[in-house]
N, C-alpha and C positions, 0 to 999 in steps of 0.2 A: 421350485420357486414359489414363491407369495404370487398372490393374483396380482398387486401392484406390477408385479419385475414381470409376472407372466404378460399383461395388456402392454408391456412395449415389448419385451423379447421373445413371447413365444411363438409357435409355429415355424419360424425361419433362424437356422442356424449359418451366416456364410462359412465357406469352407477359407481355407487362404489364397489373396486375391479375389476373391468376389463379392458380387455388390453387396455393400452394407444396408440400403433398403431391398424390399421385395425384389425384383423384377416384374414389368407386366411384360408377358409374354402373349403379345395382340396377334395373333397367326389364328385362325383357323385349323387348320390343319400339321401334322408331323409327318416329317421324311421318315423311311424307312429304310433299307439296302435288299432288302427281300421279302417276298410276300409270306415266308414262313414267321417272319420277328414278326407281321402284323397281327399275321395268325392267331399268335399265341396271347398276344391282348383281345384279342375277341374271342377266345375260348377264355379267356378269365383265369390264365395261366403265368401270366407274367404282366407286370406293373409295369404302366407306362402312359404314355398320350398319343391319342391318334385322331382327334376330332375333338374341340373345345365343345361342341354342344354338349357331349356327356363331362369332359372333365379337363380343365388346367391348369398350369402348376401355378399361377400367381391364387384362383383359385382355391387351390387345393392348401397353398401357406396358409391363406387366412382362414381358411375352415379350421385346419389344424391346431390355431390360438384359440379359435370360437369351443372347439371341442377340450381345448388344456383348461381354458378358463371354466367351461362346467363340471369338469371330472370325467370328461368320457373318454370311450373309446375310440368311436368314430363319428366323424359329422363332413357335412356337404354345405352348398351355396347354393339358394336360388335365385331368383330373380325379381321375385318382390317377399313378404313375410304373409300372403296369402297364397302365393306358392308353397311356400315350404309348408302351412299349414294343410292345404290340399295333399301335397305328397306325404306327410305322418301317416294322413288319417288313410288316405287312395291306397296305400303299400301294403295295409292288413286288412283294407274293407273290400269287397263287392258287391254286389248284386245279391241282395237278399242277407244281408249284413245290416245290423242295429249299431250305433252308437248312443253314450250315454255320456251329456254336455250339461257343465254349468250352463245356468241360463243367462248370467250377465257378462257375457262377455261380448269384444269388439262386435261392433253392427255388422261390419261384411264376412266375419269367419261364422255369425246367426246366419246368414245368408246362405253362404256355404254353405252351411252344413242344412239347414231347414229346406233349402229349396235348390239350388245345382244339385250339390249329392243327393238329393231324395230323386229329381228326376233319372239319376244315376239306378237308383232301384235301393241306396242303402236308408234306411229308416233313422230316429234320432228321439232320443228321449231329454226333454232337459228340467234337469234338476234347480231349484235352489242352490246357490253357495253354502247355503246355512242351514241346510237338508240335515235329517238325522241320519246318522247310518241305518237305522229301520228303514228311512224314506228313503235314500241313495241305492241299499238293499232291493228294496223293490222295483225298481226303474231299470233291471239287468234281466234281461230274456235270453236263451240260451243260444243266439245269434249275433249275441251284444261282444264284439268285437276288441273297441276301445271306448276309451273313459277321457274326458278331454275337458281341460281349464285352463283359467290362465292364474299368473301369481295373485298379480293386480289388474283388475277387469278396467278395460277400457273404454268407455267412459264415468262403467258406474264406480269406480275405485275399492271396490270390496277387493277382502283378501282372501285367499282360497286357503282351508285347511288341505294344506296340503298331504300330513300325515294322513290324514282322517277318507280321503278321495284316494290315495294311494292302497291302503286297507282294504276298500269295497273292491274296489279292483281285482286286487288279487287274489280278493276269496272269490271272485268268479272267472278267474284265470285268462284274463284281459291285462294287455299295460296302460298304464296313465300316464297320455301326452298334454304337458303342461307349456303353455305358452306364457313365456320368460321375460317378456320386450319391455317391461314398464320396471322387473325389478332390476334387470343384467345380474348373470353372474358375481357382480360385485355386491351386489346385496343381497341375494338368495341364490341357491345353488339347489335346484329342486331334487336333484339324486337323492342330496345328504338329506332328504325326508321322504325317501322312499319312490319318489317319479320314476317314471323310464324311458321317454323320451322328450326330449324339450325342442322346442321351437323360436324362433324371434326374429322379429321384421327391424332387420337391421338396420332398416330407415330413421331409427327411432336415435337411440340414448347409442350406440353403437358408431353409426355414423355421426351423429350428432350435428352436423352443419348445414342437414338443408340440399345436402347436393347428391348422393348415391341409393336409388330406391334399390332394396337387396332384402333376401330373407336368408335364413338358415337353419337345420337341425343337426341335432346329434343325439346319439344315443346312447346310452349307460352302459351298454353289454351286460345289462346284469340281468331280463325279462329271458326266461328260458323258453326260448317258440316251441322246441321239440317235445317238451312237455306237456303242451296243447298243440299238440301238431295239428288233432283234427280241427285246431281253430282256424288254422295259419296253413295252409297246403301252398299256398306261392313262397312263401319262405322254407317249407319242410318237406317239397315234394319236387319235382323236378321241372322246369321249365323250359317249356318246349319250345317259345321265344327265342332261350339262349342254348343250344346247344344241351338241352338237359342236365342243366347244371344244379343240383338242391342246395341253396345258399348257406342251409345251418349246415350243414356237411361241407362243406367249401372252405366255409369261414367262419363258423363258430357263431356261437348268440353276440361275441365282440361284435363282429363286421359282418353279419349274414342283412342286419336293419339295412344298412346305408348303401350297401355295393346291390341289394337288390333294388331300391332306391333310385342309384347310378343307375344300373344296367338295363331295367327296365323302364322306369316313369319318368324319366331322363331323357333317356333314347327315342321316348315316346311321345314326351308333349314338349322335351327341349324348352323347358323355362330357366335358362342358362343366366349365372350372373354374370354380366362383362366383365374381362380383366379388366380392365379399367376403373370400373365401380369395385372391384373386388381390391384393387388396391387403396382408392380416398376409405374404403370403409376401415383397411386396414391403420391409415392415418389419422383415425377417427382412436380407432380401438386404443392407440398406444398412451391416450390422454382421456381414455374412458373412466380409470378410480378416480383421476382428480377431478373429473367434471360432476361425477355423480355426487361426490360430499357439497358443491357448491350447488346444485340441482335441488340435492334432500333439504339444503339449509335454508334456502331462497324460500322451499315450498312450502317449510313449516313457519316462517317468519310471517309469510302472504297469510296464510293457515289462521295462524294467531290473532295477525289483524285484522281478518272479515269476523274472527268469530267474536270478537266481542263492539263490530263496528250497529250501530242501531239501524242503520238500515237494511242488514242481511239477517234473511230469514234461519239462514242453515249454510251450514260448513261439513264438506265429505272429504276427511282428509285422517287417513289412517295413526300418523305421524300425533294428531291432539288428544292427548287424556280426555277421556270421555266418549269419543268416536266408536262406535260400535263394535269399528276392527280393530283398537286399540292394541288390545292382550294378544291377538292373533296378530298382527303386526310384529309386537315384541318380540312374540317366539320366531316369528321367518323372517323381520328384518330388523335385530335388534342395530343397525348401523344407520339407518334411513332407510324408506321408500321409494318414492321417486319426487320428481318437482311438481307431478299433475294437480291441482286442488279445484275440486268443484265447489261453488256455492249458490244458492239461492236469493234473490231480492225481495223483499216484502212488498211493492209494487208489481209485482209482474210481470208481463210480458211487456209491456211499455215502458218500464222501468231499466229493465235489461236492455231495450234497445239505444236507450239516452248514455247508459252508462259502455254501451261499445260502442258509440260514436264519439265519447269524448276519451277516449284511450288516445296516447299520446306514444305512450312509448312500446306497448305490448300492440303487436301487429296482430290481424285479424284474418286467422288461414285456417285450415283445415288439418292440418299438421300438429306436432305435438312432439316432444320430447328432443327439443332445439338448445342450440346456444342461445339462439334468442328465443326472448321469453313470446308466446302467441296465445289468442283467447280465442273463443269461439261463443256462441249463444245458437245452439243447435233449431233451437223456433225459427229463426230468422234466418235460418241457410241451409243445414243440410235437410231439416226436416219440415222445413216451412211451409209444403203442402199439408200437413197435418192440423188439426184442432188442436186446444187447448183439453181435451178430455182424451182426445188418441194420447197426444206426446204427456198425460198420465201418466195411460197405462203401457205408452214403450218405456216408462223410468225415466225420459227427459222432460220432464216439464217445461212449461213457457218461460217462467223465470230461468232457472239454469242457465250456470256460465260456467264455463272449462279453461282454465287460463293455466298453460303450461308455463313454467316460469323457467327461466332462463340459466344464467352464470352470470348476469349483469348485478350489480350493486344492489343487494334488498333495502337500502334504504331509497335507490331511484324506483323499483319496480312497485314499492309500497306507496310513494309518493303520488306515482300513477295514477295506481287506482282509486284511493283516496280524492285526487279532486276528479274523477272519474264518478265518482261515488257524491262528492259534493252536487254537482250537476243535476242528479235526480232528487226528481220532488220529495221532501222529507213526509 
């Protein structure tokens, strides 16, 4: 199938007589008839369900569309999309383990990774987007694990060469996990440029309403751990957690990523998606291609009319000729990006805040990637303890606004901001 017919039909096939949506299957727990059939699921012997904290079947449908729609092999659900990014990087790193991260990526997977995981004992290197391979080169120590970005960085909207990050990688026999959430599968497909694991806070353009916080990964089956086994010894040596089970020998570089994943950091810190939330996100998925063409359309329209409006200083938006990541754009999303568009006001910080109080129609949240269209002005809320020379040099400036646009009519959303935009002093 095309990824259109795969976002409603894939992952759940009814057999005859069964339900034509998902099922949630809200239980806790599965009967058994003997403690040997349980047995053998927890010796990793036979497929089945015995406990939703590690895995279930409504679950396990919508991973399965999550994982058809990237090309993989195997993929899981979490419970937010900084879960699932902790679990990537937690599954191949430990104690005395280096990463190496773009450096504009979402504030709290910076966080993650610069200060939780460092107190963890794992280290982190971060590069430029726009690093040369000399300089990406360099930033790999022979403890250096994984390699980690996103498509399109959130908030800074740079586009990651993804070819080019995949390459460094490999020549130092690491995988590069790419977080997907801004472009979906419908617009980039990170495998088909070399990636091997992806991620995505299915909170975003997935679920798309507002309503199911959920994360996910999958993996390509195509990173061969046993090849650097001496990188990966939890993947290529025996775990004495589970019954000494070595997962590439179990189940191959297909399924050795995600069932160690399950079996282990699952069982372990239990950041389980609800059937529940695992079904709306699926309800979400099956209207995900048509909403992303009216997302990319909306965002390049908003795009166009800040950049030639006289009181905006600056426009970051991949999708406008001229935009830095124009031509990198073109090669990874020649169908659109996403709806996100940053821009600048040439009054600044006091300007920005006249022109979010007089927004009418684009609601003021912290959210992003909605049917409704939402803005933000990072000074005045997330980061508002900060100076006007810190939020610099964090790349938010005081001016900066973030206005996720919607699936609502570009001529209302345009309308918007425009006397939004009238409002502040010329």
């Amino acid at each position: 199938m095309k990824i259109n017919s795969i976002c409603v039909q894939g992952g759940y096939t009814p057999g005859n007589g069964e339900p034509r949506q998902i099922p949630i299957v809200q239980s806790t727990t599965f009967k058994y008839d003997t403690s040997e059939d349980m047995g053998k699921l927890f010796d990793l012997e036979a497929s089945g369900y015995f406990y939703t904290r590690l895995q279930n079947p409504t679950n396990d449908y919508v991973a399965a569309k999550i994982t058809q729609l990237e090309g993989g092999t195997a993929g899981m659900l979490t419970s937010s999309g900084q879960a699932a990014n902790f679990y990537a990087l937690f599954n191949i790193c430990s104690c005395g383990d280096h990463i190496v991260s773009s450096s504009t990526i979402y504030g709290g997977t910076f966080n993650l990774i610069s200060v939780t995981m460092k107190k963890m004992g794992i280290d982190v290197t971060f590069v430029s987007p726009d690093a040369s391979e000399e300089e990406l080169n360099a930033a790999f120590r022979e403890n250096t694990r994984a390699m980690f970005g996103e498509t399109i960085a959130n908030p800074a909207l740079t586009v990651l060469d993804i070819e080019k990050f995949a390459g460094c990688a490999h020549a130092h026999g690491v995988p590069l996990i790419i977080d997907n959430t801004f472009a979906t599968p419908v617009n980039c497909r990170p495998f088909e440029w070399g990636a091997d694991i992806v991620t995505h806070s299915t909170t975003k353009y997935m679920d798309g309403h507002g309503a199911a916080v959920g994360g996910a990964i999958v993996d390509s089956g195509r990173f061969d751990w046993m090849a650097h086994a001496d990188k990966y010894p939890g993947l290529c040596t025996p775990d004495d957690s589970y019954h000494g089970i070595t997962y590439t020998e179990r189940f191959g570089k297909e399924g050795a990523f995600i069932t160690k994943c399950t079996a282990q950091l699952m069982r372990d810190f239990g950041s389980i998606q609800s059937p529940q939330n695992a079904f709306i996100l699926n309800l979400g998925l099956e209207s995900l291609h048509v909403r992303m063409k009216r997302h990319c359309e909306n965002g390049l329209a908003v795009a166009e009319f800040l950049s030639g409006h006289e009181k905006v200083a600056y426009v970051n938006y991949c999708g406008l000729p001229g935009d830095r990541y124009y031509s990198l754009a073109q090669k990874y999303l020649p169908n659109g990006s996403c709806g996100v568009v940053s821009f600048g006001l040439k009054g600044g910080r006091e300007a920005a805040g006249i022109f979010m109080k007089n927004l009418k129609l684009a609601a003021i949240e912290t959210h992003v990637a909605d049917a409704r269209t939402c803005c933000l002005n990072p000074a005045s809320s997330t980061h508002r303890q900060m100076t006007d020379e810190q939020l610099r040099e964090a790349g938010v400036p005081a001016e900066l606004i973030r206005i996720s646009c919607g699936i609502e009519d570009k001529d209302d959303l345009i309308a918007d901001i425009a006397q939004a935009l009238n409002a502040v002093c010329g």
